[in-house]
C-alpha positions as CSV (number, residue, x, y, z in Angstrom):
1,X,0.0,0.0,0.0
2,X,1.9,3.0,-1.1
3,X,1.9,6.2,1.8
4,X,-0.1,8.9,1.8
5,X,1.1,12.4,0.3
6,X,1.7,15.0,2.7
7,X,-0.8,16.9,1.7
8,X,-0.9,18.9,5.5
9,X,2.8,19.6,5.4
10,X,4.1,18.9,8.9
11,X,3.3,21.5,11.5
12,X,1.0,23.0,9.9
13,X,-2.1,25.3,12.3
14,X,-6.0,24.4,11.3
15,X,-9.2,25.0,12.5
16,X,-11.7,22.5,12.0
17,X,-15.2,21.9,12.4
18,X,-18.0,19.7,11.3
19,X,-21.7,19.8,11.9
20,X,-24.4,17.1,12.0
21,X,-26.3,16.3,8.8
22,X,-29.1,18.6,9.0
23,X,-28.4,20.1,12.3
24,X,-28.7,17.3,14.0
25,X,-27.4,16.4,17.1
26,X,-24.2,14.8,17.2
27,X,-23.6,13.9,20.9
28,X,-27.0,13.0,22.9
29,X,-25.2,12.8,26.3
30,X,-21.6,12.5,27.8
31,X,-21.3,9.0,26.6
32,X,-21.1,10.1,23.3
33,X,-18.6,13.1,24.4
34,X,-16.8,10.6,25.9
35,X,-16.1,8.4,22.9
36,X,-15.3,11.3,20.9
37,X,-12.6,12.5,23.3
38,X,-11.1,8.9,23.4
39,X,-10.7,8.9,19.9
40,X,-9.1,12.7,19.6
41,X,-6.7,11.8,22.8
42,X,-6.0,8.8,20.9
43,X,-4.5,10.2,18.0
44,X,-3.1,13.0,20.0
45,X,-1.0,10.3,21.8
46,X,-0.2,9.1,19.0
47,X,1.5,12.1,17.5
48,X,-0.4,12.0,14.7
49,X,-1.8,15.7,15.5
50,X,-1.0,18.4,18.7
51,X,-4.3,19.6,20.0
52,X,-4.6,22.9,21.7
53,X,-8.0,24.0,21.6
54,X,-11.5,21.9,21.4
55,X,-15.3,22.8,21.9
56,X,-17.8,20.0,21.8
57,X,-21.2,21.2,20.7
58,X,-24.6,19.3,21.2
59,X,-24.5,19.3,16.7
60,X,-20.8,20.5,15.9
61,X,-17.2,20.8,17.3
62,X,-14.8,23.1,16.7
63,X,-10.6,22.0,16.8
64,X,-7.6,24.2,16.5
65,X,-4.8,22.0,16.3
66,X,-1.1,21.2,14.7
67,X,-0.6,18.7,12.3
68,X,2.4,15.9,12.7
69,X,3.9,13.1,10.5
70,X,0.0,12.2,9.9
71,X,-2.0,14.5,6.6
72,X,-5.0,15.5,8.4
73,X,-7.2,14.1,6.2
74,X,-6.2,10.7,7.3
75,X,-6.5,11.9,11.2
76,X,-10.2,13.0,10.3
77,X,-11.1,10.1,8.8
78,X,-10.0,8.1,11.5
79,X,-11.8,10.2,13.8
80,X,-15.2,11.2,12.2
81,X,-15.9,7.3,10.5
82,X,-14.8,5.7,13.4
83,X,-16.9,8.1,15.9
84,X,-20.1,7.8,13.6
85,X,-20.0,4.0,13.3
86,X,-20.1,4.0,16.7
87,X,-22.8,6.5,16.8
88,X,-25.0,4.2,14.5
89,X,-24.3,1.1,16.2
90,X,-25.7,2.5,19.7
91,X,-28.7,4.1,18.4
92,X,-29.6,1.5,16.1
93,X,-29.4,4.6,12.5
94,X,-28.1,4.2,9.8
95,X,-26.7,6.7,7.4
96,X,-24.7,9.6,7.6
97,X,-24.1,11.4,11.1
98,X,-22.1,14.5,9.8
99,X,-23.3,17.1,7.2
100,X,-20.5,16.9,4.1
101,X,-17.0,16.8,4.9
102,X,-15.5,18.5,7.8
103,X,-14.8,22.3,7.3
104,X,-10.4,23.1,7.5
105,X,-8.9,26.6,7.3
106,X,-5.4,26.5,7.2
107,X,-3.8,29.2,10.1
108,X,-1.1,31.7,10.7
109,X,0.5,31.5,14.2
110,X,0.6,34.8,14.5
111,X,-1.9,36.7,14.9
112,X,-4.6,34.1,15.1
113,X,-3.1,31.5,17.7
114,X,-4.3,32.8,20.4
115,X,-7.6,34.7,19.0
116,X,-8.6,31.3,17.5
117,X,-8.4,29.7,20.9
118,X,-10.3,32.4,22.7
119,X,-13.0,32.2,19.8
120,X,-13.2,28.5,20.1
121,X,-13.7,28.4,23.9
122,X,-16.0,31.0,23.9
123,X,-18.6,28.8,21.8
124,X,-20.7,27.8,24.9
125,X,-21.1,30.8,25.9
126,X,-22.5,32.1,23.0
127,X,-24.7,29.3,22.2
128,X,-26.1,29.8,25.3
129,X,-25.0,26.4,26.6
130,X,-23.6,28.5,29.6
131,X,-25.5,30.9,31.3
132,X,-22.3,33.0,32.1
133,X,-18.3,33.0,32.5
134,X,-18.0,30.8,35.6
135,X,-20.6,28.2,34.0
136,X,-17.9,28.6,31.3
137,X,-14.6,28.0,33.6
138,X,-16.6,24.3,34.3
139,X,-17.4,23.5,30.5
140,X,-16.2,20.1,31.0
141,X,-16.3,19.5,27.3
142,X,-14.1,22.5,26.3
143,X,-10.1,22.9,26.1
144,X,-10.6,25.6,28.7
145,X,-11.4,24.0,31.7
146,X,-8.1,22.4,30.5
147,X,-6.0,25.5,30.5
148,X,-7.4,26.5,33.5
149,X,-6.7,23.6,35.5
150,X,-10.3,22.8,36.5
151,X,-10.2,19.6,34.9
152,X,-7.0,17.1,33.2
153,X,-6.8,16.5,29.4
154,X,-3.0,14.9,28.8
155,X,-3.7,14.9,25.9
156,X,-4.0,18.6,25.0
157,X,-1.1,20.9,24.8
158,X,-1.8,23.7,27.8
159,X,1.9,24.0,28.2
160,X,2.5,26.0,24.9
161,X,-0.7,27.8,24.8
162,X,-0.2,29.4,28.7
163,X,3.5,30.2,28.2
164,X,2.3,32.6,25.7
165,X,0.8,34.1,28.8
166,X,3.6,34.6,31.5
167,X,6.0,31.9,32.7
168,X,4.3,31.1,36.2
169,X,1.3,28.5,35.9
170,X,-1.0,30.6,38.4
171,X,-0.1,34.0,36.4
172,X,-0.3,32.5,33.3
173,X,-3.9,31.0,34.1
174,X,-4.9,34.0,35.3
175,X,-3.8,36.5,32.2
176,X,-5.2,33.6,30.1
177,X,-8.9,34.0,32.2
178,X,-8.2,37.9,31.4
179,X,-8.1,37.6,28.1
180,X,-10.8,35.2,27.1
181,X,-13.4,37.5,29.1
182,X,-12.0,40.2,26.9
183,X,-12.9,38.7,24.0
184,X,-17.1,37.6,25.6
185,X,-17.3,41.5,24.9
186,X,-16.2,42.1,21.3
187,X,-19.5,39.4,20.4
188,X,-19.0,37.8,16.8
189,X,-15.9,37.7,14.8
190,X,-16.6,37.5,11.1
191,X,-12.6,38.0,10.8
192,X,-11.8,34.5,12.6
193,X,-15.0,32.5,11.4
194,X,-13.7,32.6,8.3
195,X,-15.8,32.0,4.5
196,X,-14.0,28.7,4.6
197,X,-15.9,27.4,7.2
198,X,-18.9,27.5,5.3
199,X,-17.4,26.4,1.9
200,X,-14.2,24.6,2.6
201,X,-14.0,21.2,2.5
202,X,-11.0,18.7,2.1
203,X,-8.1,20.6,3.7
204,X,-4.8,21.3,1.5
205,X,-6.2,19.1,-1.3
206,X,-8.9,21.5,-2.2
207,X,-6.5,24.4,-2.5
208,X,-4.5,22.6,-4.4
209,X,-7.1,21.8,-7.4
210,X,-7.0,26.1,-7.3
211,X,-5.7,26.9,-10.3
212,X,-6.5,31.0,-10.6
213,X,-3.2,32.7,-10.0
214,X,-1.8,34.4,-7.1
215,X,-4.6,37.0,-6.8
216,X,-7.0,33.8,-6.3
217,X,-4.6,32.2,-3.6
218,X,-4.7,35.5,-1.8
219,X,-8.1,35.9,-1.4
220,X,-9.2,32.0,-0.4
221,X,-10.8,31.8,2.2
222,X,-9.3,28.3,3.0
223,X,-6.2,30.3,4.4
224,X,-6.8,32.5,7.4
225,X,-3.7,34.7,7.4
226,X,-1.7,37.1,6.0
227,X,-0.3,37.8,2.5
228,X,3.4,36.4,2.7
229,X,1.6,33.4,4.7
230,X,-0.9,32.9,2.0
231,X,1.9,33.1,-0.8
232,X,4.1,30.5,1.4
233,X,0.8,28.3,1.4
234,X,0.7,28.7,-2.5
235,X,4.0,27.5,-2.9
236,X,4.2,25.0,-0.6
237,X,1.2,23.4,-2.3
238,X,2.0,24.0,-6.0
239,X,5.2,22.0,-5.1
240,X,3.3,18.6,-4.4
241,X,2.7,16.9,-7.7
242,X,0.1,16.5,-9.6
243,X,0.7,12.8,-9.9
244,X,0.4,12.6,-6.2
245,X,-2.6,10.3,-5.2
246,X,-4.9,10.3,-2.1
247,X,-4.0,6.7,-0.2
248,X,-6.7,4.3,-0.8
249,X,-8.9,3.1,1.9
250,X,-7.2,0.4,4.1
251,X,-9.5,-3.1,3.4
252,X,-9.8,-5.8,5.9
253,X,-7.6,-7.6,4.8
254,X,-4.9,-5.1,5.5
255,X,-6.1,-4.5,8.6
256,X,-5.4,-7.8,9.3
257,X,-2.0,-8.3,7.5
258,X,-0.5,-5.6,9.6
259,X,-2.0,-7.0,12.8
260,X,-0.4,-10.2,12.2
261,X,2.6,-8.9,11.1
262,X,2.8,-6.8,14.4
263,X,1.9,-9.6,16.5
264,X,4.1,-12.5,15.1
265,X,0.9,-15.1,13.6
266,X,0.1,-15.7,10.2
267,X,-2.8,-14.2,8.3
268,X,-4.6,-18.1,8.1
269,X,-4.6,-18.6,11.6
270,X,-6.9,-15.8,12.7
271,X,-9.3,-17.3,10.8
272,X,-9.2,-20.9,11.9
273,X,-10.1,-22.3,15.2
274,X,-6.2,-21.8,17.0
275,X,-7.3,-20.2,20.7
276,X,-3.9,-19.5,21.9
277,X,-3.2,-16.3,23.5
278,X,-1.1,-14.4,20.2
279,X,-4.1,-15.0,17.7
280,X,-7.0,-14.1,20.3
281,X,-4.9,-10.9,20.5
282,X,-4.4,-10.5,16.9
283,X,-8.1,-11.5,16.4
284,X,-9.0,-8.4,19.4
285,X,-6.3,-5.4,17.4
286,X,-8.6,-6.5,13.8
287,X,-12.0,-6.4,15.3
288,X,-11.1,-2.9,17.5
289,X,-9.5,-1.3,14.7
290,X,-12.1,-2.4,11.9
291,X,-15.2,-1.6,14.1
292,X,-13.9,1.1,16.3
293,X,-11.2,2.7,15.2
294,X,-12.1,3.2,11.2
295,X,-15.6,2.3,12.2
296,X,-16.8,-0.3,10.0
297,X,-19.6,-3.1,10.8
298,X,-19.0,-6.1,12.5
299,X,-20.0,-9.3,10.4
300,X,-17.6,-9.0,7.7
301,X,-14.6,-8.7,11.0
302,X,-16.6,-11.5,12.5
303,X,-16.3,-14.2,9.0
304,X,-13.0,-13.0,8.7
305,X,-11.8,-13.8,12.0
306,X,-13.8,-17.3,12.5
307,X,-16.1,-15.5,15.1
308,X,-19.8,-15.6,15.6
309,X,-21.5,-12.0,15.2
310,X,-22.3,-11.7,18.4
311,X,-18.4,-12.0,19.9
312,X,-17.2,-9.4,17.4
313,X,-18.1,-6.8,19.9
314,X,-16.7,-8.2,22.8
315,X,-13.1,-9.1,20.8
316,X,-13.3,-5.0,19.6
317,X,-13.5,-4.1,23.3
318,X,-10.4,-6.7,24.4
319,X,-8.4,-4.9,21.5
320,X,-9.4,-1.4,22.5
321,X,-7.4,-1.6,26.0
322,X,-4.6,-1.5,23.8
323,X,-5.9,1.0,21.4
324,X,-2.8,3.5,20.8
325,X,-0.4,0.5,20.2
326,X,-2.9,-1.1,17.3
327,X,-3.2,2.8,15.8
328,X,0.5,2.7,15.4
329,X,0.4,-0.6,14.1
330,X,-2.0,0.4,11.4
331,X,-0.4,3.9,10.3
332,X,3.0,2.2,9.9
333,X,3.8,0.5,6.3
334,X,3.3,-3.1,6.5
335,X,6.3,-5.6,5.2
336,X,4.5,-5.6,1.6
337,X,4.2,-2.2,0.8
């Protein structure tokens, strides 16, 4: 399977945001929050992506993060299939959960950093989800509890985000409160919302396919930042071929290649009747990756594997205690690539 173009260009800012189809609602109660911060701290761990902002809405979520080694688009995927098979499979739906692709504008670190992170955290409050700033402080489903230590996200980056604030953790907290109140009075900011929020959809690649010159570049509404950033954007994307191909979808059976691979058993023996402990955990890394993780259905895992139906499920579960190893083990290249 060849790799996947970096389309994202390592360390590179984005906001992101998807809604539900419709305006539906995409989490119905903390369970579903839950599951969707499981699978963001996840790839956080992972390194795949550096998180420093996130708002949960009951029908969107907002992100501001860094990309790694990982093109977003693969991160995303990962994240929103995975979360919405999940989704299905609890309320017994079918169909799409989110409305078209997620929405990505690309970011300059300065100035918007630090606006973009008070804009995101600020979403409660002007949904109306919080009645005012100190319902706000204990938004547990926010990046700002986070940064200011009300609750404990390893998995987002405070550390970077409150040194831009003073070098003392209670100071920095405190100038970092100051400065998001600020912002609850200057109301709605067309500048940092961004056209591309509305009309953007598949990250670098769709900036890419613009062909309309510099002046077209300059004004997208993809890129939220100045012109030299916009014009190192351009280049950076022009640069990437136009042979260059998205990575096609991962099958089963490659799920289950690489599991093998990683775990040391061949491909026919997860499929046969063999009970010892190495193919029981091969047979737990397919099931939580396939049905979890990339969020597929279970009886094609389950006639794969030699399982009934009805013990899919309970082998995704077994392979999801060890859920960032068998993430690594399916973003690395497998021995026949």
């Amino acid at each position: 399977m060849p790799r996947a173009p970096r389309l994202d260009a390592p360390d590179v800012l984005h906001h992101v945001m998807a809604r539900g189809l419709e305006r539906q609602r995409i989490f119905r109660d903390d369970q579903d929050r839950e599951d969707f911060m499981r699978r963001l701290a996840a790839l956080a761990e992972s390194g795949a992506l550096t998180v420093y902002a996130w708002v949960l809405l009951p029908n969107h979520f907002h992100l501001l993060l860094r990309t790694g080694q990982r093109p977003l688009s693969r991160s995303m995927r990962s994240l929103l299939t995975g979360y919405a098979g999940m989704f299905n499979r609890r309320y017994r739906r079918s169909g799409h959960l989110f409305q078209n692709r997620y929405k990505s504008v690309v970011c300059e670190d300065e100035p918007y950093f630090l606006e973009l992170i008070r804009y995101l955290h600020l979403n409660p409050l002007r949904a109306k989800l919080v009645e005012d700033f100190s319902e706000l402080d204990a938004y547990t489903y926010s990046g700002h509890s986070a940064l200011l230590g009300r609750q404990e996200y390893p998995w987002q980056d405070t550390t970077t985000v409150l040194k831009s604030f003073a070098r003392r953790m209670r100071l920095a907290r405190q100038e970092y409160r100051a400065f998001v109140a600020e912002g609850a009075r200057q109301g709605s900011r067309p500048d940092l919302q961004g056209g591309g929020l509305i009309r953007s959809a598949g990250g670098w690649t769709a900036v890419r396919e613009l062909r309309r010159g510099r002046e077209g570049y300059v004004g997208d509404e993809r890129i939220l930042g100045g012109t030299e950033f916009v014009e190192r954007i351009r280049h950076e994307v022009e640069e990437r071929k136009p042979q260059e191909q998205r990575q096609p979808e991962i099958t089963l059976e490659g799920v289950v290649e690489r599991v093998c691979q990683a775990v040391g058993v061949r491909v026919e023996e997860v499929a046969g009747s063999g009970r010892r402990a190495a193919v029981s955990r091969a047979r737990a890394g397919v099931a939580y990756l396939w049905l979890e993780w990339l969020g597929h259905s279970g009886p094609a895992a389950a006639r794969v594997l030699g399982l009934r139906p009805q013990t899919i499920y309970e082998a995704a579960r077994r392979g999801q205690q060890e859920a960032v190893h068998w993430q690594r083990v399916l973003a690395a290249p497998s021995q026949s690539e």
